[in-house]
C-alpha atoms as one frame of an Amber mdcrd trajectory, in Angstrom:
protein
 328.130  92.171-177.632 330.042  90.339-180.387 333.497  88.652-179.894 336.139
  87.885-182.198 339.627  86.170-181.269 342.985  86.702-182.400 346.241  84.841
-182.412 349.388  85.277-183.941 349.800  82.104-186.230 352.601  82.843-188.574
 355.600  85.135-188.506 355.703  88.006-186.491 352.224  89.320-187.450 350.516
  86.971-188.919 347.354  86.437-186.784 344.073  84.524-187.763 340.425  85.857
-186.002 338.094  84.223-185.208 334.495  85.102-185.165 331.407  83.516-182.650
 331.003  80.839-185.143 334.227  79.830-186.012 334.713  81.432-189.481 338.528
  82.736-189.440 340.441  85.397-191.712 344.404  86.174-191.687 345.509  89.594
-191.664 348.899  90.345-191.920 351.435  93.773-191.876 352.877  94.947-195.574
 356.177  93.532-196.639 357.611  96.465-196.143 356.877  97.043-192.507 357.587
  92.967-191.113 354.690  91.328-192.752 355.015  88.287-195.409 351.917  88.378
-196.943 350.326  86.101-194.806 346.668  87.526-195.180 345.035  90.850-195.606
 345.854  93.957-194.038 343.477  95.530-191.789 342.721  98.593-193.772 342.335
  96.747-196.617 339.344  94.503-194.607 337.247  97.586-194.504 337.383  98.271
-197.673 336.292  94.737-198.031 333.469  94.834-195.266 332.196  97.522-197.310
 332.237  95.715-200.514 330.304  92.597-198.480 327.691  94.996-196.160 326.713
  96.988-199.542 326.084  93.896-201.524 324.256  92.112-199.186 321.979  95.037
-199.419 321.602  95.903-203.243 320.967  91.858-203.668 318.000  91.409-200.790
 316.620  95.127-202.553 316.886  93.643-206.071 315.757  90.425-204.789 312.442
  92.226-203.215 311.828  93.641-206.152 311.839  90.402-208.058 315.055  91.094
-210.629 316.772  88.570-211.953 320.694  89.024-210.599 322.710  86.266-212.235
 325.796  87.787-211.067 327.138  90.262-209.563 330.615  92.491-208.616 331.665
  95.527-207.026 335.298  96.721-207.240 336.409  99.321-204.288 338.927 101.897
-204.798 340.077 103.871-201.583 342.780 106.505-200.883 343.577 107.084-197.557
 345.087 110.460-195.884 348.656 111.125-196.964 351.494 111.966-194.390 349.435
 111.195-191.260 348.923 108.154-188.246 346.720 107.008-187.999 345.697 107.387
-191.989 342.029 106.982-192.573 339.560 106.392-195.469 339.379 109.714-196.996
 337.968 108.618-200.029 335.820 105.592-201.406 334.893 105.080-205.341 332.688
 101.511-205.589 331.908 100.087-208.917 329.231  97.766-208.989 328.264  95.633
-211.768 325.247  93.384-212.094 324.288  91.210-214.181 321.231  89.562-215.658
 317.421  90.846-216.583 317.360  93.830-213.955 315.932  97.406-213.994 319.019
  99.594-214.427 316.905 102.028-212.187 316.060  99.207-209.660 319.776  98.304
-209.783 320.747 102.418-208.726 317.930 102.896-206.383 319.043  99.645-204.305
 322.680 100.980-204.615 321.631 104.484-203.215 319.501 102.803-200.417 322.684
 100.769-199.388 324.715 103.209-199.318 322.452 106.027-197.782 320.727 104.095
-195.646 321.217 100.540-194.852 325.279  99.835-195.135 326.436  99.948-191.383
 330.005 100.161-193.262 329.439 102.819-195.567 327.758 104.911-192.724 331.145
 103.942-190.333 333.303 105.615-192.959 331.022 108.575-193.946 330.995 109.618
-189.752 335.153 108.750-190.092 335.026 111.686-192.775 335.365 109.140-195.639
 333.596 110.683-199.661 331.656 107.469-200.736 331.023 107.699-204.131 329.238
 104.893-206.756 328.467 104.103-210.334 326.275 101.163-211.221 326.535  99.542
-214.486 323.624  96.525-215.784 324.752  93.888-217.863 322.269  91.775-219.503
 322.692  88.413-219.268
């Protein structure tokens, strides 16, 4: 089983966790509802954790298949239910861009493996009811 800690460090709810090996991330409420901007809100983390879980994946596939990523970015665009708590993901649009001498077909087959297969993330949302949907763009380097 994996543990993380948190504590409220700052404000009302500002609170730092903690993982297992020390690594620590501040999440925070909106302005608007208490929070000072102290750190990231939480629904805003998974959008994150899916940015992260996806390209971990697309770079080990690419990396298998001997490309040559010199860089790399995915932007994540979400909308969540309107008028509703809790709110989830309903929706999930993820740009990724790579850059560098890679297979533009290589680069989408090791996006739809991710995605379809490997993400943990991506597969969280999809069972939450969550659309993922992707382009892929290769920029030679």
């Amino acid at each position: 089983m994996i543990t993380v800690e948190l504590n409220r460090v700052h404000g009302d709810y500002g609170f730092e966790v903690t993982d297992e090996s020390g690594k620590t991330v501040h999440i925070d409420n909106s302005p608007e509802h208490g929070g000072d901007n102290f750190g990231v809100r939480p629904m805003q983390m998974v959008l994150m954790a899916l940015a992260g879980c996806s390209g971990m994946d697309v770079i080990s596939i690419l990396k298998k298949q001997r490309q040559n990523v010199a860089g790399y970015k995915t932007i994540v665009k979400g909308e969540r239910e309107p008028g509703v708590e809790p709110s989830v993901w309903k929706k999930a649009e993820l740009e990724f861009i790579i850059y560098g001498d890679v297979d533009e077909g290589k680069a989408q087959r090791a996006v739809e493996l991710s995605i379809n297969k490997y993400c943990s993330v991506a597969e969280t949302l999809r069972r939450a009811g969550a659309d993922i949907t992707w382009s892929v763009s290769v920029v030679a380097s």
